[in-house]
C-alpha positions in Angstrom: 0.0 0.0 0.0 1.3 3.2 -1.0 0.9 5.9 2.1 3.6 9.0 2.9 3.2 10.7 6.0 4.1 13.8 6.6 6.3 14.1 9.4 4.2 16.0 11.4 3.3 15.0 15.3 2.7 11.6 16.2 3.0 8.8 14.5 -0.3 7.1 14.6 -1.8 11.0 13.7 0.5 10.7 10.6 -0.7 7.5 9.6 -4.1 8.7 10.0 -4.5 11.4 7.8 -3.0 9.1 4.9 -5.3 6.3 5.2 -8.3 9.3 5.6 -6.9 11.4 1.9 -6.4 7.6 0.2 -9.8 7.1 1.3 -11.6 10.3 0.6 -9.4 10.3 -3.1 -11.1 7.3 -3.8 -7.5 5.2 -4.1 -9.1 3.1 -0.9 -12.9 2.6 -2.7 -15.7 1.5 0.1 -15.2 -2.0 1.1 -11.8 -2.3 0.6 -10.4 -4.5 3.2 -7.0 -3.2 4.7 -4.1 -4.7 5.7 -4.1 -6.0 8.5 -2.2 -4.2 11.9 0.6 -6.8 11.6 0.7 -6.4 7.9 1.2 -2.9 7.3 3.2 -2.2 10.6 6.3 -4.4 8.7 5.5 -2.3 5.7 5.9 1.2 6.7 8.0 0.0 9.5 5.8 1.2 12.5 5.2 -0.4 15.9 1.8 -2.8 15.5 0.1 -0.7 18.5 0.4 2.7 16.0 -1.0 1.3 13.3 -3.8 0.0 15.8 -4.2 3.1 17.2 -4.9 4.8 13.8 -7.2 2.0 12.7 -9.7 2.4 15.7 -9.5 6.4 15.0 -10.7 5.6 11.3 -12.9 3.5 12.8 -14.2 6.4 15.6 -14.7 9.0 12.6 -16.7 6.3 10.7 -14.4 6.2 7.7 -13.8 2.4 8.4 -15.4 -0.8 10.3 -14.0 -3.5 12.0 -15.2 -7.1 11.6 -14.6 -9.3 14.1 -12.6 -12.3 12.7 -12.7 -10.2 9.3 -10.3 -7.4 9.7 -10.8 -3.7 9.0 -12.9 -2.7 5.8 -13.3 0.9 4.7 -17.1 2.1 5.2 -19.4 1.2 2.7 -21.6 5.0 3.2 -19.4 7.2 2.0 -19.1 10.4 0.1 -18.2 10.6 -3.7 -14.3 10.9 -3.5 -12.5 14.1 -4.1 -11.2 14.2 -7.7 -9.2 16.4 -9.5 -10.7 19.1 -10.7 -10.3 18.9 -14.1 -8.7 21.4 -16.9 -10.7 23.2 -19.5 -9.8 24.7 -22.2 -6.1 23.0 -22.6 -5.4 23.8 -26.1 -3.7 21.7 -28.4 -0.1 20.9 -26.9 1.5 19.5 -30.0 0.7 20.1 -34.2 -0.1 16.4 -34.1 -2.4 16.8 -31.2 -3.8 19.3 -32.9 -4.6 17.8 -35.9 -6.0 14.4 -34.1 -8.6 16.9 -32.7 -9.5 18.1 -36.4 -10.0 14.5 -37.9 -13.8 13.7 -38.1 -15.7 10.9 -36.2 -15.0 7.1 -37.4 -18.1 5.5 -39.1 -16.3 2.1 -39.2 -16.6 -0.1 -35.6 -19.7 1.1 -34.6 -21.1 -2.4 -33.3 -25.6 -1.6 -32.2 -26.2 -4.4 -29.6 -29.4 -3.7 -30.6 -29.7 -5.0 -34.1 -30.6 -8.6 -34.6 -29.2 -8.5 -38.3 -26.3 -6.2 -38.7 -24.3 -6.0 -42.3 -21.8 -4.3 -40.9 -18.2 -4.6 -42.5 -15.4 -5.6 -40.5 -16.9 -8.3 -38.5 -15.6 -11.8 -38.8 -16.7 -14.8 -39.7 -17.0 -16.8 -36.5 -15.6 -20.0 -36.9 -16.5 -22.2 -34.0 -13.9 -25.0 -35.0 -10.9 -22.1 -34.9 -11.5 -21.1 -31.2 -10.8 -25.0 -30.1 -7.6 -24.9 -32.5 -6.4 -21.4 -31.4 -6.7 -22.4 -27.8 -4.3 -25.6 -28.2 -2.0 -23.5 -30.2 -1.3 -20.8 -27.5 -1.3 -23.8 -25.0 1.8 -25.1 -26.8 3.0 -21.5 -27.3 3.0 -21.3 -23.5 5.2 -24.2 -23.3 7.5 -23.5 -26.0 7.4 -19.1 -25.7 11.2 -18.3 -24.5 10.7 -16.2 -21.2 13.0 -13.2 -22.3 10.8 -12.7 -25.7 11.9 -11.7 -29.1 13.4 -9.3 -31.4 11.8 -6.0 -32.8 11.5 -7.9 -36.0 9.9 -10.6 -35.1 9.5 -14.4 -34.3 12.3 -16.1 -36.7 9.8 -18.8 -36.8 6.9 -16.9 -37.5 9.1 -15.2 -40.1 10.1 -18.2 -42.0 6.5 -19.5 -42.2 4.9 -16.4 -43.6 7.8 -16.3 -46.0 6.8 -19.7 -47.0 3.2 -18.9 -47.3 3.6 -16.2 -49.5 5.0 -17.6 -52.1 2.3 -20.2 -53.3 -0.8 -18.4 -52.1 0.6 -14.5 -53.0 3.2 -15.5 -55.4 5.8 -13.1 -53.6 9.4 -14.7 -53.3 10.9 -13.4 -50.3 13.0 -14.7 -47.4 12.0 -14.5 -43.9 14.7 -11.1 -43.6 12.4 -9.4 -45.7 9.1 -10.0 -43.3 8.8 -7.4 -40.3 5.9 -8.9 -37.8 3.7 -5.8 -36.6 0.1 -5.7 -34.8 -1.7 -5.4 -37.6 -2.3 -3.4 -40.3 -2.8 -0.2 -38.8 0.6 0.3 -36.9 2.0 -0.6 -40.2 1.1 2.1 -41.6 1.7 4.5 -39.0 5.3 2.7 -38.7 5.7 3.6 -42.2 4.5 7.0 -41.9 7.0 8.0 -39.5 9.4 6.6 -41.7 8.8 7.5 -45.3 6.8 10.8 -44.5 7.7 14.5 -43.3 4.6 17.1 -42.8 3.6 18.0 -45.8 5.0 15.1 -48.5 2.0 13.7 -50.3 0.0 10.3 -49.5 -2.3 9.5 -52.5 -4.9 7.2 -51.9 -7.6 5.8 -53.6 -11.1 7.1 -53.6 -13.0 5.5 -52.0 -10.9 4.2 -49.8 -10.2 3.4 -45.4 -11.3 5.7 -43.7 -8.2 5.0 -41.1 -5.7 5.2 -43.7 -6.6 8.6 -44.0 -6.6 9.4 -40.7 -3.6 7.9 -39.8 -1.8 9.9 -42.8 -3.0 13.5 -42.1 -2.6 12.9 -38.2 0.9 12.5 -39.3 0.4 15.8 -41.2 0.8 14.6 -44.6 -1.0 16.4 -47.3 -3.3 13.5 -48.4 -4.7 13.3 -52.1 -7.5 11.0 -53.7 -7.6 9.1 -56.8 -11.0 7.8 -58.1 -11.3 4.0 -58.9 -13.0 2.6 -61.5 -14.1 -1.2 -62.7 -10.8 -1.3 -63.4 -8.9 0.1 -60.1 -6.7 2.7 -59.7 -5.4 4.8 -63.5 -1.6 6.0 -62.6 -2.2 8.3 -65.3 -4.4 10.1 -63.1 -2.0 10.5 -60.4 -1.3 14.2 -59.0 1.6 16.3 -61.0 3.7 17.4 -57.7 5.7 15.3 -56.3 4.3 12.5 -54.4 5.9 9.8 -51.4 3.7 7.3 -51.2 0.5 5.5 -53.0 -1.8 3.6 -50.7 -4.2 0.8 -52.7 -6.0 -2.5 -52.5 -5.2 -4.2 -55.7 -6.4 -7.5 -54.8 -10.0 -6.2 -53.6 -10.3 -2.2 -53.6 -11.9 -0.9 -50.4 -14.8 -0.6 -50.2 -15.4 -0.9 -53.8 -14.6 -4.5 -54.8 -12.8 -4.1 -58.1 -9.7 -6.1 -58.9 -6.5 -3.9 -59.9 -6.1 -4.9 -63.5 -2.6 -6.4 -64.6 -1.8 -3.8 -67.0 -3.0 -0.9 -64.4 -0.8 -2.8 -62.0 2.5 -2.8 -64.8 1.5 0.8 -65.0 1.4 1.8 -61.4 5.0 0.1 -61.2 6.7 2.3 -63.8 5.7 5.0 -62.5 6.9 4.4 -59.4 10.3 3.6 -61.0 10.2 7.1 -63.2 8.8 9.0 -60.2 10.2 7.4 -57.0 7.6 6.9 -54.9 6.7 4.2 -52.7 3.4 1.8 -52.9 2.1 0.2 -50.1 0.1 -2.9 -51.0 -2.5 -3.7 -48.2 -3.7 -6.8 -49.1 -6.3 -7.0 -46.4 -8.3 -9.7 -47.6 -6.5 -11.2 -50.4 -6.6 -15.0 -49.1 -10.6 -15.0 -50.1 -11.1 -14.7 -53.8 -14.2 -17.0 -55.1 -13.4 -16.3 -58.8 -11.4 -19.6 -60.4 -8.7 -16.9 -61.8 -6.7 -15.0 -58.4 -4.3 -12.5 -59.5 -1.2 -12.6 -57.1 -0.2 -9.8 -55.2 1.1 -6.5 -56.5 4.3 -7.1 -54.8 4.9 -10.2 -57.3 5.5 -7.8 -60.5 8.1 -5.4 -58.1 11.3 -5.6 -59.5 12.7 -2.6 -58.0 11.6 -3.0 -54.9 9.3 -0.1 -54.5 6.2 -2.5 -53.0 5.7 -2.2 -49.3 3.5 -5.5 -48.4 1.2 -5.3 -46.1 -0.5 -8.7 -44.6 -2.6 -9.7 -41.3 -3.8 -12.2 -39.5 -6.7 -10.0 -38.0 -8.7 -11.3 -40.8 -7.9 -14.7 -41.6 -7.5 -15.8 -37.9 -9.2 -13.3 -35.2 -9.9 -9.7 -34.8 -8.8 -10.1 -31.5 -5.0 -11.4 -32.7 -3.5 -8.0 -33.1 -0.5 -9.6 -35.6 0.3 -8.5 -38.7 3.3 -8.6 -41.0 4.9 -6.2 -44.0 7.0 -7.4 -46.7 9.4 -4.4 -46.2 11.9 -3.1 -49.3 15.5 -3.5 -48.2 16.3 0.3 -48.1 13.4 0.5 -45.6 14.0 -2.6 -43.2 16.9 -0.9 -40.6 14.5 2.0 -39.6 11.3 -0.1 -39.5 12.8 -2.5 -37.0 14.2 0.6 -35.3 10.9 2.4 -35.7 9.0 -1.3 -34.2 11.4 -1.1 -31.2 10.8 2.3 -30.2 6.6 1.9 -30.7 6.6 -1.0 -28.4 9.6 -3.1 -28.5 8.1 -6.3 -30.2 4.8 -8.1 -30.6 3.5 -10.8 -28.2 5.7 -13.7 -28.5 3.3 -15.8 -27.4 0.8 -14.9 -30.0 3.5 -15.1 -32.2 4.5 -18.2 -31.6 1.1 -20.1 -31.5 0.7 -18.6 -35.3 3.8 -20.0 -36.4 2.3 -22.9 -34.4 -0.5 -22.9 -37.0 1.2 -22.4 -39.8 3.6 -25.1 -39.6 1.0 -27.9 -39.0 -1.0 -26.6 -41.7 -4.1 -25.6 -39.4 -3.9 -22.4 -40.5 -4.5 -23.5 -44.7 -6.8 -25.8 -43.6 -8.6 -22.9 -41.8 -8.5 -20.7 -44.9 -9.8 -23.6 -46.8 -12.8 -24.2 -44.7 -13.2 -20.6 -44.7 -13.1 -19.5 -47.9 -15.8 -22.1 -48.7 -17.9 -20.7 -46.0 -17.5 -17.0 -46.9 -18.7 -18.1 -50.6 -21.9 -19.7 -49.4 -22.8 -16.8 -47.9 -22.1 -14.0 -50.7 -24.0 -17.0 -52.5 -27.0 -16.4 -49.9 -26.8 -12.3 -50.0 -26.6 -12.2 -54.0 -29.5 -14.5 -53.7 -31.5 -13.0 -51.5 -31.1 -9.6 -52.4 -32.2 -10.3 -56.4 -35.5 -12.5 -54.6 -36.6 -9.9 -52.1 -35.3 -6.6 -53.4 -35.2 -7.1 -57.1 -34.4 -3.5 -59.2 -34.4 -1.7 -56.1 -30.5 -2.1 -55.7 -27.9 -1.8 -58.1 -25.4 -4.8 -56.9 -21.7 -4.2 -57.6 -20.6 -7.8 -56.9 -17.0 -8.5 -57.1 -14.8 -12.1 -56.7 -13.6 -12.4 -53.0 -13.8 -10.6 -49.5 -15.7 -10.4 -47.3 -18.4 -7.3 -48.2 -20.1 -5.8 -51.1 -21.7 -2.6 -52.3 -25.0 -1.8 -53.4 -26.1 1.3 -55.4 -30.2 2.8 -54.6 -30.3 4.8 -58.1 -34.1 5.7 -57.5 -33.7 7.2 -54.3 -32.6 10.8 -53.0 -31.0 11.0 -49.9 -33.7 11.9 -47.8 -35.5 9.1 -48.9 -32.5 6.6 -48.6 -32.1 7.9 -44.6 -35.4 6.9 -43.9 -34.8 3.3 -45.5 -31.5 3.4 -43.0 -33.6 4.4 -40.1 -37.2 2.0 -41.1 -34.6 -0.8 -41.2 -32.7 0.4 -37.7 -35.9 0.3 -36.7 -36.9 -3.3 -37.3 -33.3 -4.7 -36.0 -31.6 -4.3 -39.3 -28.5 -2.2 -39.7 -27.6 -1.0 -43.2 -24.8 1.1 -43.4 -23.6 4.0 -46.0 -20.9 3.9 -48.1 -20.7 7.4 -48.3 -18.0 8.2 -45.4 -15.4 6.5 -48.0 -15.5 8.5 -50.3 -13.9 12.2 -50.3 -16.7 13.6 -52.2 -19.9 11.9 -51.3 -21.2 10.4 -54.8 -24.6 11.2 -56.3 -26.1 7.7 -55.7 -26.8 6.4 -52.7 -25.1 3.1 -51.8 -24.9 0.3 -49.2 -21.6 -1.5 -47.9 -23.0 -4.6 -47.0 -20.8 -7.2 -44.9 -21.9 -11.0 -44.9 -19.1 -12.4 -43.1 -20.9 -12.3 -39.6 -24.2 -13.7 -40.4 -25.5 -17.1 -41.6 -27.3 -18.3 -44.3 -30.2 -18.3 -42.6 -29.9 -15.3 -41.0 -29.0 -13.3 -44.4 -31.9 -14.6 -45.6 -33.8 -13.2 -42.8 -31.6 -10.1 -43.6 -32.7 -9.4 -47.4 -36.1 -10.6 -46.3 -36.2 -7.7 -44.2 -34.4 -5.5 -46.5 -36.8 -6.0 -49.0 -40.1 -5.1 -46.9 -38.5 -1.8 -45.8 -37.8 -1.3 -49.4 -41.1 -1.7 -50.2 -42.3 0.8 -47.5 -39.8 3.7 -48.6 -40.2 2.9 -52.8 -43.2 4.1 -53.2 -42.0 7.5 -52.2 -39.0 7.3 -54.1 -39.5 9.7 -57.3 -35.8 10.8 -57.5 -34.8 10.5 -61.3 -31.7 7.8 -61.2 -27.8 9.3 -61.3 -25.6 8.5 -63.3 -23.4 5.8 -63.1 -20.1 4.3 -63.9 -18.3 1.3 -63.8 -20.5 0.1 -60.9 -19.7 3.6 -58.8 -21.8 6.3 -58.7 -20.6 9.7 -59.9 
């Protein structure tokens, strides 16, 4: 128990008014039992009858209660404890404080207990089998985990069997040097931020695109540009004149949009990185699903100058929850991302670590992607389905090959009228959710990101059942001539 006395008067006084400002601070809360006499007179090194002396005192101004055969409790009817008074008005203390305060609210992660039937991107696919599996794994990591931990870089082993894995799944030939293990996704890319980027060098992303990529960019203070996607992903002819650091995209499955980067917009993107000298980071988020029979392999696989920055994780293959991640970092890069690693937080959980590698080596972790990946399809199957049954012309589909989401397009409606379809369907349990907050300009047409990774079968059917009776509530009003559209976005 921490307690300082003063130094003034007696001892058992001085003991006293500690115990009575931990108490009234709230550090001792009501009902917490305290040491007892014999206890806390070895700690602070007092005479047992002092500490007894200031107990019944506590006890004779009601701040405490003694139990016979219990031991000495702190009252249970006390005030609220003091607390600090806190400041108002503090302004911004650094530029990068500052500019956390100007970024705008998060639409992603918004989980509504509520809703019965959420489509909400981001959450997994709960595979019952994978909880037993993970749970022997990090038993044998326990056994196996070296007490002192690992390296900045990572688990060698981990290293070697992600090294492995990429190069018949993602086609990328690398050796486990070239792998940096990270928790996830999203400290990659503000590792790489702090590395590539000074305030003010240009981040182009794609448009639409994740809304923390963003985020984490301009918090950084870089001067963030957008590209617009179309069926065929990202144009590097369209690329901004001035000088630009980095590209961000999601060639395997754009976010949010779906499309594939084609191969010879992917051969262009790489020139001109060579010509120009910028870097590309690849986040390949959800690459392992593709349901198409022909899967392009990663960007990173055409990169013969080594301007591709890889970007993998095991969030959504394994486990939100498994905060591991991994880049296939460019040689000139590696020295100050390990540094950068070891000065976030030292190094990932070995244990964590370990139980992947764990996985990987017995081949759970394929087998898991297997079983997966014919799950996910059934129930893309079962949305697709279900949404051309109940909702027929209503919605606009934009289907694509893999993942774990799609998008759908309301031509027909304005955006008054496609609220009320949001809120009619909140209503009945049923969360739908905008598109809108990816994009830097809102587009004309009303859309839907639509996850199917969390529900069943039978509960998407449920879902577009639902769906389509609120659609038939909020069409009738719908007299909006349709936008516009092209290549499957709205404009």
């Amino acid at each position: 128990m921490v307690l300082e006395l003063d130094g003034k008067g007696e001892l058992y006084g001085q003991l006293l008014r500690s115990l009575k400002r931990a108490i009234l601070d709230g550090r001792l809360p009501p009902g917490t039992r305290l040491p007892s006499t014999r206890d806390l007179a070895g700690e602070l090194g007092l005479a047992r009858n002092t500490v007894l002396a200031a107990y019944e005192l506590l006890c004779a101004e009601q701040l405490a209660v003694s139990r016979v055969g219990a031991g000495t409790f702190v009252a249970d009817t006390l005030p609220s404890p003091r607390r600090m008074r806190a400041a108002t008005g503090v302004e911004a203390q650094t530029r990068y404080a500052a500019r956390l305060r100007a970024l705008p609210p998060l639409s992603l992660g918004r989980r509504n207990e509520k809703l019965r039937l959420d489509l909400q991107y981001g959450e997994p696919l709960v595979d019952m089998a994978l909880f037993t599996v993970w749970r022997r794994a990090l038993s044998h990591a326990a056994q196996h985990t070296e007490a002192r931990g690992v390296g900045s870089q990572g688990l060698p082993a981990l290293r070697r069997e992600i090294a492995a894995h990429l190069g018949p799944r993602r086609g990328i030939s690398c050796d486990p040097d070239d792998v940096i293990v990270l928790n996830g996704t999203q400290q990659a890319m503000t590792l790489l931020a702090r590395v590539l980027l000074n305030e003010q060098d240009t981040v182009v992303l794609e448009d639409p695109h994740y809304q923390l990529a963003k985020q984490c960019f301009q918090a950084h203070g870089a001067q963030v540009l957008h590209v617009p996607v179309d069926a065929e992903g990202l144009d590097a002819a369209r690329l901004p004149p001035e000088r630009v650091k980095l590209v961000v995209v999601t060639p395997s499955h754009q976010f949010p949009s779906g499309h594939v980067l084609t191969v010879p917009r992917r051969l262009a993107l790489l020139r001109a990185a060579s010509e120009r000298r910028f870097w590309v980071l690849e986040d390949d988020y959800d690459g392992e699903f593709s349901f198409d029979s022909l899967k392009l392999p990663a960007l990173r696989s055409l990169d013969r100058e080594d301007r591709v920055i890889y970007v993998g994780t095991f969030s959504k293959t394994l486990l939100p929850s498994i905060r591991l991640g991994f880049v296939v970092c460019p040689q000139g890069l590696r020295e100050e991302m390990v540094r950068a690693k070891m000065l976030a937080d030292l190094a990932c959980s070995a244990i964590e670590q370990t139980a992947v590698a764990h996985l990987m080596a017995t081949g759970a972790y394929d087998r898991h992607l297997r079983r997966s990946s014919v799950e996910l399809k059934r129930r893309r199957r079962a949305l697709l389905q279900g949404l051309k049954v109940h909702c027929g012309d209503a919605l606009q589909v934009q289907d694509s090959g893999g993942g774990m989401h799609l998008v759908a397009w309301l031509p027909g409606f304005s955006q008054a009228q496609f609220s009320r379809l949001v809120d009619l369907a909140t209503e009945r349990g049923l969360g739908l959710h905008t598109i809108a907050p990816h994009f830097a300009r809102a587009p004309r047409v009303p859309g839907l990101l639509m996850g199917f990774a969390a529900l069943s079968v039978t509960q998407i059917n449920a879902a577009t059942r639902l769906l389509g009776r609120c659609l038939a509530e909020v069409a009738p009003l719908a007299g909006a001539r349709p936008a516009r559209a092209t290549g499957g976005l709205a404009v």
